[in-house]
N, C-alpha and C positions, 0 to 999 in steps of 0.2 A: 653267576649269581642270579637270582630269582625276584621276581618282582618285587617292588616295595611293597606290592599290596594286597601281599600276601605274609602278614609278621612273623607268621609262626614259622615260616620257610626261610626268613632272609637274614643270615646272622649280622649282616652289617644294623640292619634296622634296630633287630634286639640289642645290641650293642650298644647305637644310639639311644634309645630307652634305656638302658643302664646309665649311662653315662648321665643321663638328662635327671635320672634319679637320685644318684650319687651324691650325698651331702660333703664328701670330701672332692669331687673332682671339679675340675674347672666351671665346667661351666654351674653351678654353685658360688664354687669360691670366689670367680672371679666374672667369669659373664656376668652373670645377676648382681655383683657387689655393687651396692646403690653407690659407691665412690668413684665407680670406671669411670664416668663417663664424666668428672669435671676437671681433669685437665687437658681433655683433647681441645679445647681453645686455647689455653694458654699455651702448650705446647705448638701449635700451629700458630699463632701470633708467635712465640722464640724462634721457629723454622726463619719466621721474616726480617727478625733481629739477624740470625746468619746470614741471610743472603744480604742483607743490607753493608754487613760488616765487611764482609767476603768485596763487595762492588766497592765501595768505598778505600778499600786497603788497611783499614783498621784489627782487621780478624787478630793479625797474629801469628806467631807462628808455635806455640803455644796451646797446648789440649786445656790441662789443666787451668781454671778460673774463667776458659773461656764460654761465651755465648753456645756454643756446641754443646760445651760439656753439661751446661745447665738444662738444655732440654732430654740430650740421652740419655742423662742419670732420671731423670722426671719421666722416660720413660723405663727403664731397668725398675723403677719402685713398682709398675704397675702390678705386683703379683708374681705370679709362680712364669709366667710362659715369657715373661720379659724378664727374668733375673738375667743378669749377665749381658744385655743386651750393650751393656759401652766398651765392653771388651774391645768389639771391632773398632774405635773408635780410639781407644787407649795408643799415645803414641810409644812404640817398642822403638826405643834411640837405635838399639843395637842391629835391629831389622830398617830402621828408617822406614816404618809404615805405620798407620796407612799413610799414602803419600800426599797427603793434601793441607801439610804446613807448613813445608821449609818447598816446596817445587808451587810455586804460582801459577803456573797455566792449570795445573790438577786443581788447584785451591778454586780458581773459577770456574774449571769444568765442574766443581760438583757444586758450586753455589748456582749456577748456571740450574742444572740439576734441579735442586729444590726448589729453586724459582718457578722455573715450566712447570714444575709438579701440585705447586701451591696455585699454579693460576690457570689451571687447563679443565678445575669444574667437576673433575671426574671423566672427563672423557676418557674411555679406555684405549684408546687408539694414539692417544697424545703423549699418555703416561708411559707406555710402550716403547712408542719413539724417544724418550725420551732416557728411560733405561738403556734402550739400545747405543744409543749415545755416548752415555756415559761409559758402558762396556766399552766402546771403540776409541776411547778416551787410553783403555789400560793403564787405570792409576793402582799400582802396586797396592796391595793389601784392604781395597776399597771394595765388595761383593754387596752378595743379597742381603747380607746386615742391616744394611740399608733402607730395603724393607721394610721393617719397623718403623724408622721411620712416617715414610709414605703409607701407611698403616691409619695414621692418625690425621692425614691428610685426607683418605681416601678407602673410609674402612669398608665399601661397599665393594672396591673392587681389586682392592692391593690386600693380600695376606700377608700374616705374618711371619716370620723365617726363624728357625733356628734350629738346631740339631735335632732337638728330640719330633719337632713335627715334620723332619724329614724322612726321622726310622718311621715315625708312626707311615707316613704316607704310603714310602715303600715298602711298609708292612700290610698295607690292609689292598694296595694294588700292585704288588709284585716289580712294580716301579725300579728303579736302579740311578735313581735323584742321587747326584755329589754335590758336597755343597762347595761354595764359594765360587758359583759359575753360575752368573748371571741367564746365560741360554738354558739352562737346569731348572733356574727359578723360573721361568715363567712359564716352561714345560708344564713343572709342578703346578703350576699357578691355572693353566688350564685346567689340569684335571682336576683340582681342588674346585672350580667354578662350576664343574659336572658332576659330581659328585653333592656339593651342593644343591645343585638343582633338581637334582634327584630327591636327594633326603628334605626338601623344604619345607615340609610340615615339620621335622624336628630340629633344624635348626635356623638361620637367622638369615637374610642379607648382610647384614654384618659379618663379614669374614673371620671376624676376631671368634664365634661360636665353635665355624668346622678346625681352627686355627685351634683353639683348648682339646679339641676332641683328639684331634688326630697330639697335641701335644701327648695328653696323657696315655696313649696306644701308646708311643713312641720312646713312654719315661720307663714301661714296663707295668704300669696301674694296670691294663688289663690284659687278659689273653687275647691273641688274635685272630680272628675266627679262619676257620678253613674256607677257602676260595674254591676249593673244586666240588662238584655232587657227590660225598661221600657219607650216605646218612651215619656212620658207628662216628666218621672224625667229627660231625655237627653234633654227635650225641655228646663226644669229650670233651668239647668245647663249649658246648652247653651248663658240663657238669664244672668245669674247670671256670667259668664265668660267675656261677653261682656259689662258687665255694673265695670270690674275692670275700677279702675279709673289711671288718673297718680298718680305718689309716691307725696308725700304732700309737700307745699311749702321749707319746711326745705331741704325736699331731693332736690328740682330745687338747692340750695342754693348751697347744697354739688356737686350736679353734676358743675354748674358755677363754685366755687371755681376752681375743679380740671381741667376743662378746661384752667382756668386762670394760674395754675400753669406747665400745659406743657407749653403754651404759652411762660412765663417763664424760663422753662428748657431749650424750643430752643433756645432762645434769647441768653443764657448763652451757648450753644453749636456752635451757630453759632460765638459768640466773638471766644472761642478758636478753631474756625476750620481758621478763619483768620487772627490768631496771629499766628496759627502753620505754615501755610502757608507763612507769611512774614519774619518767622526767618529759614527760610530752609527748612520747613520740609515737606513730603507727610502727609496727613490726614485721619483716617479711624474716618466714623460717627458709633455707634452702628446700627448694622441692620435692629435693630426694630425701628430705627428714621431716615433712609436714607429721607424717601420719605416725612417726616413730611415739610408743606409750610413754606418756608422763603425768604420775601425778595422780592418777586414775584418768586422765583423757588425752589426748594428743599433743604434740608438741606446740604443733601450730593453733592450739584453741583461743581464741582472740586475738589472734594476730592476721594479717591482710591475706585477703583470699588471692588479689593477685596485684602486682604493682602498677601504680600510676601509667597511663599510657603513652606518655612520654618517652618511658623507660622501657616499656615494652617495645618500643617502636623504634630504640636504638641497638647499632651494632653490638654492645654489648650485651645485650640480653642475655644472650648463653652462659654469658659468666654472672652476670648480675642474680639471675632464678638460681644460681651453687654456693653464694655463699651465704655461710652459716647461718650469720644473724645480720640482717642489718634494721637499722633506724631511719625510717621515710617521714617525712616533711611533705604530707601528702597536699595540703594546701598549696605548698611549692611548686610540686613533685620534683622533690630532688632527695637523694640519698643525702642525710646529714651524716652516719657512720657506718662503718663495715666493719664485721668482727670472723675472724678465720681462727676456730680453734683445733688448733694442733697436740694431742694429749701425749700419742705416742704416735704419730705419723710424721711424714716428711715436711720441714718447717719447710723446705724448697717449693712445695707444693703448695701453700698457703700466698707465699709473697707473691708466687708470679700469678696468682690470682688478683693480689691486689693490686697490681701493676697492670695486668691486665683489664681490669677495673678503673683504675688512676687513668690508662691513656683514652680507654675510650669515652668514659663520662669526659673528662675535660671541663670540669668544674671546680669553681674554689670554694672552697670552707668542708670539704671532704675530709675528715678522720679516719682515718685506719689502723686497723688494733691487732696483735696478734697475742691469742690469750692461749697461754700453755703452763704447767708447769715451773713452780720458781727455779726446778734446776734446769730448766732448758733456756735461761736468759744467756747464758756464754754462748749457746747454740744457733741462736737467733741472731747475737752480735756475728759469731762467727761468719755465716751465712751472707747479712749483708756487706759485708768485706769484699766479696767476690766482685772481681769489674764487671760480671756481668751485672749486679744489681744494685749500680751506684745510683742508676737511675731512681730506683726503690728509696736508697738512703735518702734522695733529695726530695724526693716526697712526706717523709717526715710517717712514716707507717713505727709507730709506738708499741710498747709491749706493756701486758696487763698480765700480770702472774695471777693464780688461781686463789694462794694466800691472799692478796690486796683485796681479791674481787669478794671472797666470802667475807671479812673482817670486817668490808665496810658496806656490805651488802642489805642490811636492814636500816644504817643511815640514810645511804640514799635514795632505797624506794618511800622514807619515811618524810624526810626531809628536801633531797635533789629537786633541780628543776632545773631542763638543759642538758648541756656537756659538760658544764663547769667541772660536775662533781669525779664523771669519768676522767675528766683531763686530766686533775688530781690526781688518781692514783695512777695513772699510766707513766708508764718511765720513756725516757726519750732515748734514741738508741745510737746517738750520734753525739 
């Protein structure tokens, strides 16, 4: 292969430049999706919920409702390259794997596991050892799945795993990667780190970039360029790259819909940045929606440039600057309300934001609202059912349907003053 810096010569480079351009491929869809990036706290505080359960004896012997399952389905939603991702995790009665519910010593080797992985920083040498470990553990049905995981623990230096960015790898370096064999991943895992390092003006430190790329090589999205000096093969895969078509009516469909559901989402952020505003209060919009158009001007236009420093200065920040809307008492500086609206995304991804939220503020007279559609209130009930989020339930986090919010929504920026008026129509969910 031929230098990077030379483009016209190097098909991997031109590839990346396709891929980078691509309004269907990942890294579009999902690198840049301004949503990636708020549940890797919540999910990383859940990791801590497991291993707490796991040391304690409380885990379970049980997949389903548990502390597990709530974070690796909250990873599975992230998009196209984690679909499927709790498969590995799914318990098969009839396989008895993976093995790490009804066999104890497995159940701590791998709480064990996520422990050291949660608390070692990044270091790459720790996270290593500590894979290695767990390979030498040989808990039946437990592999790079895993991964994923440790992904969101540590997206700078652990990639992500799963079939199709195995074909892609060993498609684009001749590789011969099996999966489900932890010495395989991190084989792969070096040369995805070189190959990165290579390509790093087009893609990221964040692993989760070469991780979409080489996904969609993998899915069959693109052709894959010839590896050896053959100018006529470089001319056919030149011609054969250029002739990808767009993704097929169904996909325009999918991309519309989610168009039409930010649309949506801000609608429903702009009502309570103007409700907040008429009952007292300062407004912070989530970060990654400041700049979203509303209105003829921005989402965030009079609402707070940046929160009290209080709040900036606490461990929750990361999750405090994601959510949606909330209601500052900046004289205080304390959050009087948090609103996570869910239109058509995962209600699961909302709660453990405000749970996440709930444990690290650690203040009383906190509201928590989650505003979604009136048919989605069985979904919501359903949801905090789960043991993993009884803790949620005792927090007293209310739901605000979208009919309540519009009907009475000229009363009380007319009238309101306070919470009173919101507490009213919020329904209680317990």
């Amino acid at each position: 292969m031929l230098d990077p810096a030379t483009p016209t010569r190097d098909p991997l480079l031109r590839l990346l430049e396709r891929w980078r351009e691509d309004p269907y491929g990942t890294y579009r869809t999902w690198f840049l999706w301004d949503q990636r990036l708020k549940n890797f706290r919540s999910i990383r505080r859940g990791i801590s919920v497991v291993v707490a359960e796991i040391e304690s004896g409380s885990f379970g012997n049980v997949y389903k409702g548990s502390s597990l399952e709530t974070i690796v389905r909250s990873i599975a939603e992230q998009r196209q390259i984690f679909r499927g991702a709790d498969h590995a995790f799914l318990w098969k009665p009839k396989l008895r794997i993976p093995d790490i519910y009804e066999n104890r010593p497995n159940q701590l080797a791998f709480g064990n596991f996520l422990k050291t992985c949660a608390c070692c920083s990044g270091r790459e040498s720790k996270l290593v050892d500590a894979i290695r470990e767990l390979d030498r553990a040989g808990i039946k049905g437990l592999g790079p799945a895993a991964a994923n995981i440790l992904y969101f623990l540590h997206p700078t230096v652990v990639s992500p795993f799963n079939t199709s960015i195995v074909k892609g790898y060993n498609a684009l370096t001749g590789a011969r990667v099996k999966l489900g064999r932890w010495e395989e991943y991190l084989a792969m895992r070096r040369g995805i780190l070189e190959m990165n390092s290579r390509y790093s003006a087009l893609l990221s430190n964040d692993l989760g970039a070469i991780a979409g790329f080489l996904f969609d090589v993998g899915s069959g999205r693109y052709p894959v360029p010839p590896r050896e000096s053959d100018d006529e093969a470089l001319t056919r895969w030149e011609e054969d790259l250029a002739a990808v078509r767009e993704e097929s009516a169904k996909a325009m469909r999918a991309i519309r819909a989610a168009r039409d559901e930010d649309h949506t989402h801000t609608e429903i952020q702009g009502w309570l940045r103007d409700l907040g505003v008429a009952v007292g209060y300062d407004v912070w919009i989530a970060s990654n929606d400041r700049n979203r158009p509303f209105r003829g001007g921005r989402l965030s236009d009079g609402c707070l440039d940046r929160l009290p420093e209080v709040l900036e200065e606490s461990p929750s920040f990361d999750t405090i600057r994601f959510i949606d809307v909330l209601w500052v008492d900046t004289a205080a500086d304390r959050v009087v309300a948090a609103f996570e609206v869910e239109h058509t995304t995962s209600i699961r991804s909302g709660i453990l934001r405000m749970l996440d939220l709930a444990l690290d503020l650690a203040q009383t007279g906190l509201s928590m609202f989650l505003v979604a559609p009136d048919s989605r209130e069985a979904e919501v009930r359903e949801e905090l059912e789960r043991p993993a989020f009884r803790r949620v339930a005792d927090l007293d986090v209310r739901f605000i349907a979208y009919d309540d919010l519009q009907k009475n929504f000229e009363a009380i920026t007319r009238f309101g003053q306070g919470m009173k008026p919101i507490d009213a129509i919020a329904r209680r969910l317990r």
